[in-house]
GUKOLMI-570965 format. One record per residue: y, x, z of N, C-alpha, C, O in turn. Coordinates in steps of 0.1 Angstrom, whole numbers, plus 5000, padded with zeros to 4 digits. Atoms other than C-alpha are relative to their C-alpha. Last residue first. Layout:
// GUKOLMI-570965
YXZYXZYXZYXZ;...
// end
This chain:
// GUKOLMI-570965
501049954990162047706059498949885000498049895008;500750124988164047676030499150075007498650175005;501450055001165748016016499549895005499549905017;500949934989169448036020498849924992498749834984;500849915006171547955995499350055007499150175006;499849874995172647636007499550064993498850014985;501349934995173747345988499950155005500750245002;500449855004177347225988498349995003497749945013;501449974993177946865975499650125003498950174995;501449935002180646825955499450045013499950105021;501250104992183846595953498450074994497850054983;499950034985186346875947498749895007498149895018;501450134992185747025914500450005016500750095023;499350094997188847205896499449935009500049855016;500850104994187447525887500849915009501449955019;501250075004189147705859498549945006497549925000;499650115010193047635871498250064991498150004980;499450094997192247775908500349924984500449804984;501150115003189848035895500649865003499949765000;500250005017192848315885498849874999498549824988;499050055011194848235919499650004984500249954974;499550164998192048205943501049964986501049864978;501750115002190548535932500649894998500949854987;500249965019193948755933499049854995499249754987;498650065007194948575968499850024990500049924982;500050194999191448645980501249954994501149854987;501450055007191249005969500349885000500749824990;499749975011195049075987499049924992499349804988;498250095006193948926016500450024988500349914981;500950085006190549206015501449824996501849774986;500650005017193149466009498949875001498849814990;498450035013195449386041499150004984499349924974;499750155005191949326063501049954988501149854981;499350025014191049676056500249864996500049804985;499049865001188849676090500249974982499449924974;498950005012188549316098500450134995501550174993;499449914997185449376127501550004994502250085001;498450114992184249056120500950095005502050055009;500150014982182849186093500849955008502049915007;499749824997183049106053500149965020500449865027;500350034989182648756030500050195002499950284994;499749804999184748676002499450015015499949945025;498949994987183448275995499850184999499050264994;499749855001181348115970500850015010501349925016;499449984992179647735979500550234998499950325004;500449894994177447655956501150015009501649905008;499349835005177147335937499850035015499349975025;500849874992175346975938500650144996500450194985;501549945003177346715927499950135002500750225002;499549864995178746435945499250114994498050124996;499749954990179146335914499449895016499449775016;499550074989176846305891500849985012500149965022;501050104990174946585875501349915003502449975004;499050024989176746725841499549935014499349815012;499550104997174546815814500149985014499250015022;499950034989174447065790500449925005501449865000;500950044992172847095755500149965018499149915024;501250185000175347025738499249975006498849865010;499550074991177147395751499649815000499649735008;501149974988174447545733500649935011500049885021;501450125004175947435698499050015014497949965015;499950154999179547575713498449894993498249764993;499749975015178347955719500049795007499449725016;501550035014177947955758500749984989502049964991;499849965011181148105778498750014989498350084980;498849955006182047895797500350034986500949994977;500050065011178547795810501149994996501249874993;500750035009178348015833500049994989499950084980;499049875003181547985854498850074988499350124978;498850085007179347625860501150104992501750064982;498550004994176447815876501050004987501150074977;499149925005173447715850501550015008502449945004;499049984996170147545857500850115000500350225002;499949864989166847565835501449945007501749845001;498750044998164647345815500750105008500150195014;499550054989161247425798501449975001502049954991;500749914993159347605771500649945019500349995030;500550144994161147365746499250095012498350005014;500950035001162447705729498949885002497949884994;499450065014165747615734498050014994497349924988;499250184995164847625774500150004985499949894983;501450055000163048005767499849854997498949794991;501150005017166148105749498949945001498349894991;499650075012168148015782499549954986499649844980;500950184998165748125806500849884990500449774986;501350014994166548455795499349854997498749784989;500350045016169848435788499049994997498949924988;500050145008170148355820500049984988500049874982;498749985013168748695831500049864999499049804999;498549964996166848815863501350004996502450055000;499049955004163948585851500950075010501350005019;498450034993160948405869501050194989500650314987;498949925001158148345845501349995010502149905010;499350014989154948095848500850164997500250264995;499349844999152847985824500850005009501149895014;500849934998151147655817500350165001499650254995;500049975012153347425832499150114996498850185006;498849824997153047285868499250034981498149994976;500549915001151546885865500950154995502050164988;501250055015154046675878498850115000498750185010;500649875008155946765914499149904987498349804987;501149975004158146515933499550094988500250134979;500350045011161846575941498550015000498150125003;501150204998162246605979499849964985499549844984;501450024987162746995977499849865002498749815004;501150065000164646995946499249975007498349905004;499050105004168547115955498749874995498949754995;499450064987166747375981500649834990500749734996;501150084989164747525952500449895012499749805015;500750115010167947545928498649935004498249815001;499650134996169547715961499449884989499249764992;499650094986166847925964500549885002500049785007;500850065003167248025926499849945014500249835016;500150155005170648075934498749994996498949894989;499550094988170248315962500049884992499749774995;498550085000168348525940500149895005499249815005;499149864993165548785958501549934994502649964999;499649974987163048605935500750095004500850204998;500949954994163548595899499849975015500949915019;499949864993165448365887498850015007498049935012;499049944985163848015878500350154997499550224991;500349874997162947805849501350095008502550095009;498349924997163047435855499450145001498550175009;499949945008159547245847501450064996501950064985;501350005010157647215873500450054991499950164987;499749844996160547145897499050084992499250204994;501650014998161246805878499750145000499950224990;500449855000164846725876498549955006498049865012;500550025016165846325869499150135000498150134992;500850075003166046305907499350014991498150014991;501149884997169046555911498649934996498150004987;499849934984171146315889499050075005498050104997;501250074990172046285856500050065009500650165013;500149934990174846265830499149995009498949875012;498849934996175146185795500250065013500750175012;499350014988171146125794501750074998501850194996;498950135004169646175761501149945013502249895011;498650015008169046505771500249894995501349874991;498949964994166846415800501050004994502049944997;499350134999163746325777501649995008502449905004;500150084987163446665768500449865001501449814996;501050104998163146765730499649935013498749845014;500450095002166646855733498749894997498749774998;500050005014166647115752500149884995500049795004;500850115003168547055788499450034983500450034975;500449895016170547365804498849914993497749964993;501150015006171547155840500150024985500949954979;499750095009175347235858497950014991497550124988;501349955010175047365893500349874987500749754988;501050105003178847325906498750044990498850104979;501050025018180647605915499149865004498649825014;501550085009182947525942499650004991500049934982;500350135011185647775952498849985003497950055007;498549995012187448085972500249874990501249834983;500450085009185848016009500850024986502150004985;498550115002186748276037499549954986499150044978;500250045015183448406050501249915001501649835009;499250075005183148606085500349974985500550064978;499450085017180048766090500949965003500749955015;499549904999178148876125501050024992501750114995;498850044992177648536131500850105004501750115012;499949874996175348506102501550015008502549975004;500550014987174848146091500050125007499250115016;500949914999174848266053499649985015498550035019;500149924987177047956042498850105001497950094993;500450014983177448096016500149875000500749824990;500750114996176848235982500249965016499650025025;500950054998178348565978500249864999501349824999;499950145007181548825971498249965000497450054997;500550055010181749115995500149884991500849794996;499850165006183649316014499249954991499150024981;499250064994183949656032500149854999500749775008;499250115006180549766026501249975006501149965018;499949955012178550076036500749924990500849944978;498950005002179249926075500350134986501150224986;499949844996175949906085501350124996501450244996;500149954987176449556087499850155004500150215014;498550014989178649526056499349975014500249935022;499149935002175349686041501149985009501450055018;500849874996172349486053501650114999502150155010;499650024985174249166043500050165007501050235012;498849995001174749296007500549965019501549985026;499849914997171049366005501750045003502150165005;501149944996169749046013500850115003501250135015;499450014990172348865993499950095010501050145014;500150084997171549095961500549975014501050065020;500650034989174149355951499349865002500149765001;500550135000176249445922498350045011497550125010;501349955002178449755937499449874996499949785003;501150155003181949745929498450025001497850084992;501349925005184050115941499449845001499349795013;501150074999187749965941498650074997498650134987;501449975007190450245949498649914995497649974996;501650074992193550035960498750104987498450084975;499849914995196950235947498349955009497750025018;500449845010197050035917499350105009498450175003;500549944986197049675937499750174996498750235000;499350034987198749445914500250095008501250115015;498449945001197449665883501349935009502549965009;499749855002193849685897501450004998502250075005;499749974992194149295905500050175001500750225010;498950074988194749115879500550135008501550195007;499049995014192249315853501750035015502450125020;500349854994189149315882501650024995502350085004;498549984991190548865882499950175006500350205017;499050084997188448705855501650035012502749985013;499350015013186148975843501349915005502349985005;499449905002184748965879500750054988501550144990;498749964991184148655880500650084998501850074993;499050135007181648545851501450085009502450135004;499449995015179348905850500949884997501549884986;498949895006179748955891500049924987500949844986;499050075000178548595901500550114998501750105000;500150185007174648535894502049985002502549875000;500549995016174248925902500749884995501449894985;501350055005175548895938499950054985500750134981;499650115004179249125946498549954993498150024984;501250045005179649405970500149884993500949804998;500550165003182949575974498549944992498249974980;501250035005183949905985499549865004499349805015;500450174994187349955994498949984991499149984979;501550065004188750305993499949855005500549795014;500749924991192950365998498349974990498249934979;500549895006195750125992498850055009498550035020;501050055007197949816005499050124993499450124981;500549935010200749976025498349954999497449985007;500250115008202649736044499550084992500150074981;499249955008203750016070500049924989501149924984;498250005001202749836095500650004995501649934996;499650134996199149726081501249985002501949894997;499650005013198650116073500949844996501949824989;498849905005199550196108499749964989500849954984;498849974996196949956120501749994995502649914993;499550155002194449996098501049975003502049984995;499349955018194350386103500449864998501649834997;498449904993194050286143500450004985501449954981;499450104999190750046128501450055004502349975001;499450045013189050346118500749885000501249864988;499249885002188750446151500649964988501849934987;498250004990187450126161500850134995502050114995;499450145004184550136135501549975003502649954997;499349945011183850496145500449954990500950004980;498749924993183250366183500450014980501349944975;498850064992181050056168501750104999502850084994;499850065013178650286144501149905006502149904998;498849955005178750506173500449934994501749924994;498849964989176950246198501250094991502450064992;499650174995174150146177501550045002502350064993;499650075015173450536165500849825000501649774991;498949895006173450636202500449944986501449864984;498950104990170750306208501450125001502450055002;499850175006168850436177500949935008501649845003;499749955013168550806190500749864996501949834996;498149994997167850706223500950014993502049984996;499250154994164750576206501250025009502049945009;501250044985164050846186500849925006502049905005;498950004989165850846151498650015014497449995014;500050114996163550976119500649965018500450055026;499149954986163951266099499649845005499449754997;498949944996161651176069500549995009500049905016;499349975015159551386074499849834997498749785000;499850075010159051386110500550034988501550104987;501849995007158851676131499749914990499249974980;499949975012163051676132498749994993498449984981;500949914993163151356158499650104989499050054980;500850065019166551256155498550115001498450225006;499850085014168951236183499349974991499449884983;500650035017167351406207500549924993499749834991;501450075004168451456247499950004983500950064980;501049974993170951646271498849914991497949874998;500150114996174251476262498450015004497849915007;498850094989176351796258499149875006499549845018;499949924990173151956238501349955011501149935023;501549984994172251676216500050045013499549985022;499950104994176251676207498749965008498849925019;498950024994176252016196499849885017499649895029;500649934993173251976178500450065012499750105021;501050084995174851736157499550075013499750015023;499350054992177252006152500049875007500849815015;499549964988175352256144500749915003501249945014;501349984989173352066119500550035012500249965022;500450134994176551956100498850015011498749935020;499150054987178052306101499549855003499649815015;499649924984174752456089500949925010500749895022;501350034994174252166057499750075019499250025029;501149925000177652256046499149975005499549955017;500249944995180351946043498450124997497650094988;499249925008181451746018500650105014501750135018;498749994992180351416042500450114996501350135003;499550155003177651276014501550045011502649985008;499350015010176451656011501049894997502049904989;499549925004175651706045500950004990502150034992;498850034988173751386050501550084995502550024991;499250105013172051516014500849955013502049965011;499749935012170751856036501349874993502549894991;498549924997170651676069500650044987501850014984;499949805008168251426052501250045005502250005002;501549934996166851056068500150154994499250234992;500749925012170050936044498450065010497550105003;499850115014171650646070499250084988498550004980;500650135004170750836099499649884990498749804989;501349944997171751176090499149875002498149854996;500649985017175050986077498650035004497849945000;500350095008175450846112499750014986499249924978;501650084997174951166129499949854995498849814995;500949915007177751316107498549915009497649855004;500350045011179751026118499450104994499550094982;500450135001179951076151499249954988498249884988;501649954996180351496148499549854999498449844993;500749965013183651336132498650065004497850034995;500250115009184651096159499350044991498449974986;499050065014184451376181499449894994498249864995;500450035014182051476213501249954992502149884999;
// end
């Protein structure tokens, strides 16, 4: 068997379709069948069971699929290598990046680093945590940007900064008279949240869990947008929390309304996270040097508190 028959039965796995399999490796639908079929026949058993719609692995099938997704990892690590020698920075690199931290970051250092790194293809996908783990384990990710710790020991996360959660206060709240306050003052009742599926609303759950409850408000909204919960918050409709890269760029009558917790205070923990495998370790180095160097003079915070993004249990 080949590396490349390898990776046609990992597309077939990954799409449940020879046809679109086929198409994703810019190949014919025939040569990719036959040459699955190939490998079926050298190793005497089924790869994919075709009765199913859609295609679906049979259980040798899944432990084959386990196993290449390694070998055709290592292979790809020989190109590493040699590219690593030669000091040549270039090629694909697909990068995943949360919702709550492409629209501030990524403006801040895409600029940078395309005309450092010309010869680097970037394909950016915005991704929740969830689905960003899922990926650089199935290896449709080379890198990502996230929330961590993630506790995944399949992961390695190199740290780039501390956001600090900063509180979105209207004025008819008693809070905004406050110059600065602490987790306490918050009241989970009436903070509006992301939708589920974001790591910062999690961590905005996780930063309240021993805060006591009032009575819950008469409606209930979770958002995908901070502007969102923004308008609702001027509305008096509630209060909200705002990663600090955030609130930058609020219009300056909105920026009155924010207020600073206390130190130590409560932020996130970002970091470039990707396999332990390191394949295209020289581009993800690069990433981190770019990053480090454009957020190093606009996040300064050192005495903070990380909260997790993980879910409470």
């Amino acid at each position: 068997m080949t590396i490349t028959q390898l990776k046609y039965v990992l597309a077939v796995a990954e799409h449940k379709n020879f046809t679109l399999a086929a198409e994703k490796c810019f190949v014919t639908q025939p040569t990719l069948s036959m040459q699955i079929q190939k490998i079926e026949e050298e190793l005497s058993i089924q790869i994919f069971d075709r009765s199913k719609k859609p295609i679906q692995l049979t259980e040798i099938g899944q432990k084959i699929v386990n196993q290449a997704k390694n070998i055709v990892n290592e292979a790809d690590r020989i190109q590493d290598i040699v590219e690593q020698q030669k000091g040549f920075i270039g090629g694909e690199f697909r990068l995943g990046i949360i919702p709550t931290i492409m629209p501030t970051l990524l403006p801040m250092f895409l600029n940078n680093f395309i005309k450092k790194y010309p010869k680097v293809k970037l394909i950016i996908e915005e991704l929740n945590t969830e689905e960003i783990i899922l990926k650089l384990k199935n290896g449709r990710l080379d890198a990502a940007i996230a929330a961590t710790p993630l506790e995944d020991e399949k992961i390695k996360e190199i740290v780039l900064y501390f956001e600090p959660f900063v509180a979105y206060i209207p004025e008819n709240n008693s809070v905004f008279q406050k110059e600065e306050i602490e987790i306490s003052d918050l009241n989970i009742n009436e903070i509006l949240l992301l939708q589920d599926g974001h790591c910062f609303r999690d961590g905005i759950l996780n930063i309240c869990k021993n805060n006591s409850e009032s009575d819950p408000k008469p409606f209930q909204i979770e958002s995908g947008s901070f502007e969102t919960l923004i308008k609702l918050a001027d509305e008096g409709l509630g209060t909200t929390l705002l990663p600090y890269l955030h609130t930058l760029d609020l219009k300056e009558k909105d920026k009155l309304k924010l207020r600073h917790f206390k130190e130590p205070k409560p932020a996130r923990e970002v970091s470039l996270i990707y396999p332990k495998s390191e394949l295209k370790i020289q581009i993800i180095d690069a990433l981190r040097s770019t990053i480090s160097g454009v957020v190093k003079g606009a996040i300064v915070f050192q005495n903070v508190q990380i909260v997790s993004p993980l879910p409470k249990k």
